[in-house]
N, C-alpha and C positions, 0 to 999 in steps of 0.2 A: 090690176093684179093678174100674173101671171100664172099658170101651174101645168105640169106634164101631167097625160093621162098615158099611160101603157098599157101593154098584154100580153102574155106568151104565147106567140103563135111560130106554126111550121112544126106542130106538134102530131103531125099524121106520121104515118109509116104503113109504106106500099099500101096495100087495100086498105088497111085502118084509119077511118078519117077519127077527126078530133077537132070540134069546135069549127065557128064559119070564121075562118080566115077573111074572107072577100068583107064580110059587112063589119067585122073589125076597124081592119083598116081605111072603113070608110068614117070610122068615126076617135080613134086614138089618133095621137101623133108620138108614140113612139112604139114600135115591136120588137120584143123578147125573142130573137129566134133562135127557137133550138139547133144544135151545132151536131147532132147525130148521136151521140150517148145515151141520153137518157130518151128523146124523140130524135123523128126525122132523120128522112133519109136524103137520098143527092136532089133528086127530083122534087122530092118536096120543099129542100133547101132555096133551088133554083128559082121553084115557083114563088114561093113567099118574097125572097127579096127583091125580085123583078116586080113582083105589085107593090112593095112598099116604095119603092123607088118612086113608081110610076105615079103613086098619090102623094108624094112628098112625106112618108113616113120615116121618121128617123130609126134605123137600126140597129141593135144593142144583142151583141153575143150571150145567148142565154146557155151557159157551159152549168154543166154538171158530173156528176158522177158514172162511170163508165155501167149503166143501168138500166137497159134496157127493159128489160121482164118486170121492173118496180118502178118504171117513170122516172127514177131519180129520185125516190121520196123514201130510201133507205139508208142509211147509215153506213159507209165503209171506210174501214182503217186503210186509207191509202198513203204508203209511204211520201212524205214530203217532193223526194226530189219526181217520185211517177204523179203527183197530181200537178205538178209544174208543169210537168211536159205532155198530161191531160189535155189541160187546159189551154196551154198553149197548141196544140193539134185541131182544137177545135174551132180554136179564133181562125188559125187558118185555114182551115176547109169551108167555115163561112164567108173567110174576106174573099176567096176567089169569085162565089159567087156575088157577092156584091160587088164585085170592081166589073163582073159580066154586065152587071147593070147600071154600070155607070158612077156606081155610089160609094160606099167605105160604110165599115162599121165604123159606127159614133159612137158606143159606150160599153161596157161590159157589165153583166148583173146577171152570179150563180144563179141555180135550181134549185128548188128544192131544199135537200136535206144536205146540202152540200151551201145552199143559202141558211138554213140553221145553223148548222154545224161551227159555220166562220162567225158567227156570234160569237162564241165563247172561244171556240179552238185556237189556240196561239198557232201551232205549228203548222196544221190548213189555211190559218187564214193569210199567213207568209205566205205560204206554196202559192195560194192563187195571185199575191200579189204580187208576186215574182215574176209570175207567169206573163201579166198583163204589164206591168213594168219592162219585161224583155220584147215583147211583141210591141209595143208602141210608149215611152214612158209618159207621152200627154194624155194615153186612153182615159177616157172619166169612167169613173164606175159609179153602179147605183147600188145601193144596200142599207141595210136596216139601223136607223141612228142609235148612237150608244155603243153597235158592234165591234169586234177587235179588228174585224175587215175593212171598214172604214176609219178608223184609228192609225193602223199599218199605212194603209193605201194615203192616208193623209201626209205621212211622216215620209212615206218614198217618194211625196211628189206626184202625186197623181190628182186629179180633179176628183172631189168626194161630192160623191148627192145621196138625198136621201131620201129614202122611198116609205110608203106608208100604204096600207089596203086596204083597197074599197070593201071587199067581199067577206073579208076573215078578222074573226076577234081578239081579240087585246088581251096579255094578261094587266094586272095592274104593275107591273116591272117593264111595259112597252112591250116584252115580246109576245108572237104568236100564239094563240092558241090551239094547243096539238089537234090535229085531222082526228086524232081518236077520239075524241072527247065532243060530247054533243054541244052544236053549238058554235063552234070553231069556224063553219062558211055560215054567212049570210046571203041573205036569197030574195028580200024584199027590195025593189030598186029604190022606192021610194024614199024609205029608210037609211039605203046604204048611201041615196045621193044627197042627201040631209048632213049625215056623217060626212062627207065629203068634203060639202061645202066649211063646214068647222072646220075642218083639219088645214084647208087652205085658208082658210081667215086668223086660223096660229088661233082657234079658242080649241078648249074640250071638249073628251069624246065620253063617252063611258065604256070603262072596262070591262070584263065578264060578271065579275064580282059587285061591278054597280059602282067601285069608285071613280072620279075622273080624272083622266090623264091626259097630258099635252102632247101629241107626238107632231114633231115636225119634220116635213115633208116638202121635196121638191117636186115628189113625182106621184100621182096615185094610182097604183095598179089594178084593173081587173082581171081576176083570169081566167085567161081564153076556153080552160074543160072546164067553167063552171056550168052548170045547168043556169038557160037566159041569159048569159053572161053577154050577148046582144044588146037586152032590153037593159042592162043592167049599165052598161058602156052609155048606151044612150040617155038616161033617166039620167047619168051624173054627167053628162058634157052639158045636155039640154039645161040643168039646174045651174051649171056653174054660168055656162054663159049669161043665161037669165039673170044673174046676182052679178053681174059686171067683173066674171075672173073668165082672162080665155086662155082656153085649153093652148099651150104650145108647148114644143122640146126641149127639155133641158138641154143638150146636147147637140143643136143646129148644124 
């Protein structure tokens, strides 16, 4: 048994660091890297892809909402045809820097409220797929099963995977549960790498509300600002491998 582990990293910006990049990538094989919108800036661009290279981590454009001041965890009404060419600005400011290092982005998967959002949103979840459709029509994308973003992305021809999360909880409908609401990240590794391991073996997890639900998953993400989110990377590779799944890229 196979399964991706990812994370969002390149999430600093000039003096503001955010999360340890370096021991991430010593233990994911794939990186979210922020494309300058919602995080990161050139240099910090630069940096993150030239170490994901150099560890054989695979690289996935983490595009979001033009959001600086809210991380990208705010909602905006952006007209279709300007989040097309958002997000396609973003793919390209990251591919330069990965072709610096020898490498190419392997897959695309939104931010944020801009990854909520394309759940339900018909006419965002076109716009991004438009976007990634023009920029490379084989790009694979990652995103949440059930959504209209993966539904679209499926129908244009694009490689669909689907993602599920180590650190944040369930409603019983599969999706997220809101940042506002207590309860929503999870913090214990041990726990979370428990959940893990089920999600990869395609059994059930339990939802907020305590019923259980099946989410299926090619890839499990942790993420990179969470508090531990080290110890938390590590506690669910360490687990899987142990139970005979290794961690490897969807996206090679």
């Amino acid at each position: 048994m196979r399964i991706d582990l990812n994370s969002d990293l390149g999430e600093g910006f000039g003096r503001w660091e955010l999360g340890d990049d370096g021991a991430l990538l010593s233990i994911v094989t794939s990186a979210n890297v922020a494309c300058g919108f919602h995080a990161g800036d050139p240099s910090v661009l630069r940096r993150t892809t030239a170490d994901a290279a150099a560890r054989g981590v695979a690289v996935g454009a983490h595009v979001g909402y033009r959001d600086l001041a809210g991380f990208g965890r705010r909602f905006i009404d952006v007209p279709p045809e300007d989040l097309t060419a958002d997000v396609l600005y973003q793919m390209g400011a990251l591919s330069a820097f990965t072709r610096l290092a020898g490498d190419r982005i392997r897959y695309v998967k939104p931010h944020g409220a801009l990854y909520n959002t394309i759940v339900h949103h018909e006419g965002q979840a076109a716009a991004v797929v438009e976007a990634v459709r023009a920029f490379d029509p084989a790009m694979p994308v990652l995103g949440l099963p059930g959504s209209r973003f993966l539904s679209l992305a499926g129908e244009a021809g694009l490689p669909v995977h689907r993602e599920a999360f180590a650190d944040r909880a369930y409603t019983p409908e599969g999706t997220l549960v809101s940042r506002h609401e207590a309860g929503a990240v999870l913090h214990d590794p041990g726990e979370i790498a428990e959940r893990c391991l089920r999600i990869a073996r395609g059994e059930p997890v339990t939802a907020v509300d305590g019923t259980e639900i099946l989410i299926e998953a090619d890839s499990l993400c942790v993420h990179g600002d969470s508090p531990g989110a080290v110890a938390i990377a590590r506690a669910v590779a360490d687990r899987l491998r142990a139970e005979g799944v290794t961690p490897a890229p969807f996206a090679p």
